[in-house]
Each structure stands twice: as C-alpha cells, then as structure tokens.
N, C-alpha and C positions, 0 to 999 in steps of 0.2 A: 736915807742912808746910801742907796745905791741910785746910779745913772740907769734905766733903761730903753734901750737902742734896737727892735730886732731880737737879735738873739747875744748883743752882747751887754754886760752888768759892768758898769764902773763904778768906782770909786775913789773919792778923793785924799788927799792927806798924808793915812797911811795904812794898810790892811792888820788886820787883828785876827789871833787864830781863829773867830768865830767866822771872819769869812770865808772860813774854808769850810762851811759847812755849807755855804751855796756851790763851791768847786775847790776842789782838789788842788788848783794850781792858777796863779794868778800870775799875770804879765806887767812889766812894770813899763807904761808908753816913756821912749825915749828915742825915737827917730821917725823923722815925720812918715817914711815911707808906710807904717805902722797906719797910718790915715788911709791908705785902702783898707784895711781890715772892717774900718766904721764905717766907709763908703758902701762897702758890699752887704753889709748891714742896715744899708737905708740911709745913712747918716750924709745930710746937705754940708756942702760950703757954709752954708747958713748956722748949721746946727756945729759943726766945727769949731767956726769960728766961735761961739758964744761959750762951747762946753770945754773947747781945748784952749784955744789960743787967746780970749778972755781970763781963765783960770791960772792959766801961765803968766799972762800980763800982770792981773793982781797981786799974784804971790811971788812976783819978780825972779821968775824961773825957779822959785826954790820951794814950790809944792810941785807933788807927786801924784801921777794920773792911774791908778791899776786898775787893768781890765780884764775880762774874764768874757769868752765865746763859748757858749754852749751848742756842744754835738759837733766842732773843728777842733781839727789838731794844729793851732794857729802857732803855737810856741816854741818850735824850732826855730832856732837861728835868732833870738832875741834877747836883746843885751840883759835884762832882769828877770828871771824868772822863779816863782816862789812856790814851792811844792809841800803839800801836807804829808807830812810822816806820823808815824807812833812812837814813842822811844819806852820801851818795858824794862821797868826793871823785876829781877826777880822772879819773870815770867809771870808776875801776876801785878804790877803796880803801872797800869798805863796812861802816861800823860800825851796830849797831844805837843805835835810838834810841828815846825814846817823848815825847811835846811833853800837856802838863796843859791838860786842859780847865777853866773856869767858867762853867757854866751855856751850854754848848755854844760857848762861845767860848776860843779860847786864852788863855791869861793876857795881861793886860796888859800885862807884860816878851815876852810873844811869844817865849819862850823852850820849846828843846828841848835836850833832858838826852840825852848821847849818851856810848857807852862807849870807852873804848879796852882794848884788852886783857882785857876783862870788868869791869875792877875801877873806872879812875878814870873819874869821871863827871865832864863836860866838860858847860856852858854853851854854846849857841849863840844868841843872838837875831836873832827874824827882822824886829822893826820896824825895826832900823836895822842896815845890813849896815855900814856904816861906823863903827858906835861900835871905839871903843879895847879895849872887851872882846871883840868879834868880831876884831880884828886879833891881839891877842894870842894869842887862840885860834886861829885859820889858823896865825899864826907857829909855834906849840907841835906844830900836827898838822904843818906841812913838816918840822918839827925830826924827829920822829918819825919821818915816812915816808921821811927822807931827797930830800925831792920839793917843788920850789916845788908851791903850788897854784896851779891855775889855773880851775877850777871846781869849784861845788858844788851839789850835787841833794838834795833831800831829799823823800822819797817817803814814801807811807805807803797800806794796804789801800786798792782803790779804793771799798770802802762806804761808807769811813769822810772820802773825798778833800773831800767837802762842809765838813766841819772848818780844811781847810787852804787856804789861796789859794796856789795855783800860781805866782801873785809875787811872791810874799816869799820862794819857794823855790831861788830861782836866782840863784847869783850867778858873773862869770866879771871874771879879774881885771883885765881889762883896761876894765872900767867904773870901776876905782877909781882914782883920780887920786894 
C-alpha cells in the first residue's frame, strides 16, 4: 500500500480518508525540486528514478505521487496539500473529512470532501454556506441521520488550524432564512 523511504510514506494513485490515519496531511509531488525532500530521506538517483520518474513514465504523467514526512514540517509552500478535518454535525454526529490545499490556500471552491460510512464522499463548501449544493447536502446528511441539522463544525489538527478560518467553519440554522 505505501512506499517507505526513511522517514517518508508514499503513495501512489490516489489518497483515501484512511490514509489519514498514518498523517494528518499529505503532499501531493508535483515539482521536481520536491526531490530533495526524498534525497534527504536516503532516496538514490537510483531509487528516484525507478519510484518517481518510472511511475510517471508508465502512467503518462497522469498518475499521482502523495507523500507524507514524519516528524518535518515539509508542506509549506507546495502546490497540493491535503489536510484531515472533522466535520460534526449536531455536536454529536462526526464524520471524517479532509479540505485540499493550493499553495497553502484552500481551493477556490473552498470545498471539503467528507465521508459517510467510509465509502461516499460528500462535498461541502465553505465560501458560501447558502449555495444550493450545501442545502442539498445538509438535506442528504438529516435524511441520513434521521436528525434536522441544526449546526455544523468543522475542525481540523490545531497545527494545521492556520489553513482554515474558523468562519467559514460554522454554521447553525437559524442564520439561514
């Protein structure tokens, strides 16, 4: 399942909320300078070439390398970065979740990918809590839980809380008309 290097875990393909249960936040390789990271980790020209630039070759640039350094703060300043949150509803219904970073900023949809049951992955966006695909999504999770909503939280590691603005994170329903 994973590449190990040292002190860093990779992965090929694509990451799934369970890998966030080896780290918190995963890096998505997409610039070679990113090759020191594996260098300083032990990683040969040799070992490079066969795990990066082979994997690239075969999947004609269009597979995906994410890696993960335990005990560095290696994720500043890189273009993909994927961070595990919680999203609660209710204060008592907590799914995991994980919200993509660009270039330390969240995407532009301001969207966080959250599970239910393990399996389906749900959209949430946090720029506009009132768009029709947030309504429809609340409606889907009450369907679910059996439970109007009436709030929602969405937390994530406090290292990483610098990522997130704490109000775009909350919403309770009686702000929505």
């Amino acid at each position: 399942m994973y590449q190990h290097l040292g002190n860093i875990f990779i992965k090929y393909d694509k990451i799934t909320i369970r890998d966030f249960l080896l780290s918190p936040i995963w890096v998505e390789y997409y610039q070679s300078y990113e090759l020191d990271i594996f260098r300083r980790n032990g990683a040969t020209e040799e070992w490079i070439e066969k795990n990066i630039f082979e994997y690239e070759e075969k999947t004609k640039g269009n597979g995906k390398i994410f890696y993960v350094v335990i005990g560095e703060s290696y994720y500043k300043n890189r273009e993909y970065v994927y961070i595990k949150n919680t999203i609660v509803f209710n204060a008592k219904y907590f799914f995991n979740a994980y919200s993509t970073l660009i270039r330390d900023e969240i995407l532009e949809t301001k969207a966080i990918d959250f599970y239910i049951n393990k399996k389906n992955k749900t959209l949430f966006y946090l720029q506009d809590l009132w768009k029709n695909e947030n309504q429809r999504t609340i409606k889907s999770i009450a369907n679910y839980l059996n439970e109007e909503i009436e709030l929602i939280n969405i937390y994530t590691d406090q290292k990483f809380s610098n990522f997130i603005d704490p109000s775009i994170c909350f919403y309770k329903k009686h702000s929505l008309t």
